[in-house]
Kinemage of the C-alpha trace (Angstrom):
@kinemage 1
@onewidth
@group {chain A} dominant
@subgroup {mainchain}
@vectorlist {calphas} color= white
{ca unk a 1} P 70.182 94.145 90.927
{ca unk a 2} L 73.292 95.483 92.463
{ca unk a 3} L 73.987 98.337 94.110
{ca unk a 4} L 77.208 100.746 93.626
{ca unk a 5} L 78.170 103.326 96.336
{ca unk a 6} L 79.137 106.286 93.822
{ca unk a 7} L 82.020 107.986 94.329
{ca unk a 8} L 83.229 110.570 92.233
{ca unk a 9} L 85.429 110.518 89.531
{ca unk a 10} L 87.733 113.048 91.345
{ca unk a 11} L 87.909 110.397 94.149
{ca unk a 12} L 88.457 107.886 91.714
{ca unk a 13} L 91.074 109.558 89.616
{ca unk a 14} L 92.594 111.328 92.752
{ca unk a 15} L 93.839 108.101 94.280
{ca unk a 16} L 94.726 106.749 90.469
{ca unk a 17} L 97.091 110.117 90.525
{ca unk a 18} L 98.227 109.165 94.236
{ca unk a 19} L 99.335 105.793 93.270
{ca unk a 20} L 101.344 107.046 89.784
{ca unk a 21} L 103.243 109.457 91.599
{ca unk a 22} L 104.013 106.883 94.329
{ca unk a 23} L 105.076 104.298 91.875
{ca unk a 24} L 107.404 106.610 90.002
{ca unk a 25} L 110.318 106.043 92.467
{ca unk a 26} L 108.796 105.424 95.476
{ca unk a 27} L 107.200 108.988 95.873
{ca unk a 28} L 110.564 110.486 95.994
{ca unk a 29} L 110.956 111.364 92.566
{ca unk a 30} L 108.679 113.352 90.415
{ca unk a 31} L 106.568 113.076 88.171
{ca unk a 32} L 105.426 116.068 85.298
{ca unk a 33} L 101.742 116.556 85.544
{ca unk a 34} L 101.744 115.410 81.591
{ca unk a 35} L 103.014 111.971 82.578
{ca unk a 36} L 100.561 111.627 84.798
{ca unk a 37} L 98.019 112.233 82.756
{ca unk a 38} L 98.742 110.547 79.778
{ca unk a 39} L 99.728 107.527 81.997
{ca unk a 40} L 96.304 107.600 83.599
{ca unk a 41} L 94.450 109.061 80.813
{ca unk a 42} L 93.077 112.000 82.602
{ca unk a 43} L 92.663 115.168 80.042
{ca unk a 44} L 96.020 117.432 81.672
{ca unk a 45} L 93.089 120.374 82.618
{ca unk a 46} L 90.921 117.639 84.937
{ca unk a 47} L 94.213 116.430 86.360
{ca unk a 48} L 94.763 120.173 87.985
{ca unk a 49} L 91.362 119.971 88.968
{ca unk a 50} L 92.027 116.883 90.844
{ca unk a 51} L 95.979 118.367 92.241
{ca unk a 52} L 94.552 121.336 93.844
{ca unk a 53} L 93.112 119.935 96.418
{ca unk a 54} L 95.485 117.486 97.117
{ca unk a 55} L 97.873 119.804 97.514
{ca unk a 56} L 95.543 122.236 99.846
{ca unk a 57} L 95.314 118.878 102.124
{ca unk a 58} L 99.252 118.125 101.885
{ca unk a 59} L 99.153 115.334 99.934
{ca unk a 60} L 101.500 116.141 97.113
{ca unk a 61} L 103.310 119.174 96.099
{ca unk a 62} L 104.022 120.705 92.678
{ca unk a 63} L 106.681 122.456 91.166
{ca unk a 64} L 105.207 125.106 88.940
{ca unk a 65} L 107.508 126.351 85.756
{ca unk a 66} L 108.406 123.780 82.011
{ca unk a 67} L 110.291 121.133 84.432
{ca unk a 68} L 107.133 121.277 86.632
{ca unk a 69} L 106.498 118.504 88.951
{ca unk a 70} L 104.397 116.499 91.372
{ca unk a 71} L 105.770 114.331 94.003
{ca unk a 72} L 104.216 113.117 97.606
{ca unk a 73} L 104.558 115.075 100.897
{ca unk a 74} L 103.453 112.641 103.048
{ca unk a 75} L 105.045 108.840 103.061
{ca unk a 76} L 102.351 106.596 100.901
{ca unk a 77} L 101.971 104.643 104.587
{ca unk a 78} L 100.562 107.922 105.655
{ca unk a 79} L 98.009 107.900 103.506
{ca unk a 80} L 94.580 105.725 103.797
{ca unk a 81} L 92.184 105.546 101.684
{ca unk a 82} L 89.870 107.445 103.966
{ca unk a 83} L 91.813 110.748 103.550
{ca unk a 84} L 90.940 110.441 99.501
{ca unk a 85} L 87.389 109.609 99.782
{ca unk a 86} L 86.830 112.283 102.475
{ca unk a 87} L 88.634 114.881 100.600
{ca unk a 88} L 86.786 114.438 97.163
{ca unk a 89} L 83.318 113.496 98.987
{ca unk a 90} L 83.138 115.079 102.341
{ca unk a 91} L 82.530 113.003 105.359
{ca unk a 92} L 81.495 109.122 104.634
{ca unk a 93} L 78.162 109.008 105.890
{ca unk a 94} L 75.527 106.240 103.912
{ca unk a 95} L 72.128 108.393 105.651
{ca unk a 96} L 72.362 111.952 107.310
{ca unk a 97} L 69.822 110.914 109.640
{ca unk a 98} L 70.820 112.995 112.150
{ca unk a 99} L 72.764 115.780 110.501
{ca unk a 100} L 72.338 118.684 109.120
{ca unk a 101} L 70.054 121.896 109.838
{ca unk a 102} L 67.133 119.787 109.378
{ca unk a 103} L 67.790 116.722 111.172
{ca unk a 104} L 64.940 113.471 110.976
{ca unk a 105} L 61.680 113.867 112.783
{ca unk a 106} L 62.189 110.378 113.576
{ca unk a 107} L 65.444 110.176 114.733
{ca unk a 108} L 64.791 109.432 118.466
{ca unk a 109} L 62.953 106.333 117.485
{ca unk a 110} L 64.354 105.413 114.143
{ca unk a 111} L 65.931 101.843 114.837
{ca unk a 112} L 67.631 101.948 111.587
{ca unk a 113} L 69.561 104.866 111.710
{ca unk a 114} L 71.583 103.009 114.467
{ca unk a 115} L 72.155 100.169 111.366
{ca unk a 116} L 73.829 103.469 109.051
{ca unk a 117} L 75.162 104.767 111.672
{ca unk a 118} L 77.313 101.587 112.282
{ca unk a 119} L 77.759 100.540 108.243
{ca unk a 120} L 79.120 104.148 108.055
{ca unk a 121} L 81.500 103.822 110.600
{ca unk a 122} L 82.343 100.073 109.453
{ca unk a 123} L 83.091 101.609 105.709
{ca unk a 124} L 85.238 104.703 107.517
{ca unk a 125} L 87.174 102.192 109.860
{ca unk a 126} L 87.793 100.129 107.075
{ca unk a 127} L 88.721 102.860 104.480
{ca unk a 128} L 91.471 104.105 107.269
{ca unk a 129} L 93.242 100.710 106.933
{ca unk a 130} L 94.310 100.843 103.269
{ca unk a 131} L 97.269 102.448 102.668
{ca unk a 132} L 98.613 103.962 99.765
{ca unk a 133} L 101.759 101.763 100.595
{ca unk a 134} L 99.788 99.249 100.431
{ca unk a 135} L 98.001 99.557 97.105
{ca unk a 136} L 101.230 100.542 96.102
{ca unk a 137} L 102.753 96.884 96.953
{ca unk a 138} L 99.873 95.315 95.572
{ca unk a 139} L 100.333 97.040 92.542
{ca unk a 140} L 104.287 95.776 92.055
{ca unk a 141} L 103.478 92.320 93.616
{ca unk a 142} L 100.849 91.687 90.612
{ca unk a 143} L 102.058 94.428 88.135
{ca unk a 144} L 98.747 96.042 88.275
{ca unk a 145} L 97.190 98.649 89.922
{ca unk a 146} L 94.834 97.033 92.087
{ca unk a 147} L 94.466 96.585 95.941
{ca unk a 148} L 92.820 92.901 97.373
{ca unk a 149} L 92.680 92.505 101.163
């Protein structure tokens, strides 16, 4: 059997939209919200689902109006994986052991929530090394979309 961490589709589709705008000349240009959308097929009303909050966390910005637009506000080496997942799915924690208004009875002798506690923080650490850049590289080096350590 094998086990999938589930992430969200706005997670999923967020970073897709990340990456098309950064690919459409370097981040610098702009790119209609239709593009994106029919590029990624995302239906156009999901896709401003998805753009609001990255544009709350400064992400991207739009240009409202019929020549409306979507480009990045930060550089794509600013941006890390972590800052997508968190966004979409709050913070990356595997078990709240710990957390919460109800925290685990066991906690104070719970051996294993020091093994989350340290896969969470592994996933996290790791998550904040990817950079958009870098999937963004990837992406031209293999003409694909797709980020390999």
């Amino acid at each position: 059997m094998r086990f999938f961490m589930k992430l969200s589709t706005k997670s999923r589709y967020g970073l897709r939209i990340l990456l098309e705008i950064a690919l459409d000349r370097d981040g610098n240009g702009a790119s209609s919200g239709k593009t994106i959308a029919q590029k990624q097929d995302i239906s156009e009303a999901y896709l401003e689902q998805i753009m609001i909050p990255l544009k709350e966390a400064g992400l991207i910005r739009t240009i409202r109006g019929c020549r409306g637009s979507s480009g990045s506000r930060r550089p794509a080496s600013e941006i890390t994986m972590l800052d997508v997942m968190e966004l979409f799915e709050g913070p990356l924690d595997l078990v709240k052991c710990g957390e919460g208004d109800k925290p685990c009875s066991r906690l104070a002798e719970c051996t294993t929530s020091k093994v989350w506690k340290h896969l969470s923080e592994t996933l996290r650490r790791e998550a904040k090394k990817i950079t958009l850049a870098q999937i963004v590289k990837n992406s031209r080096e293999n003409n694909r979309p797709e980020y390999i350590i």
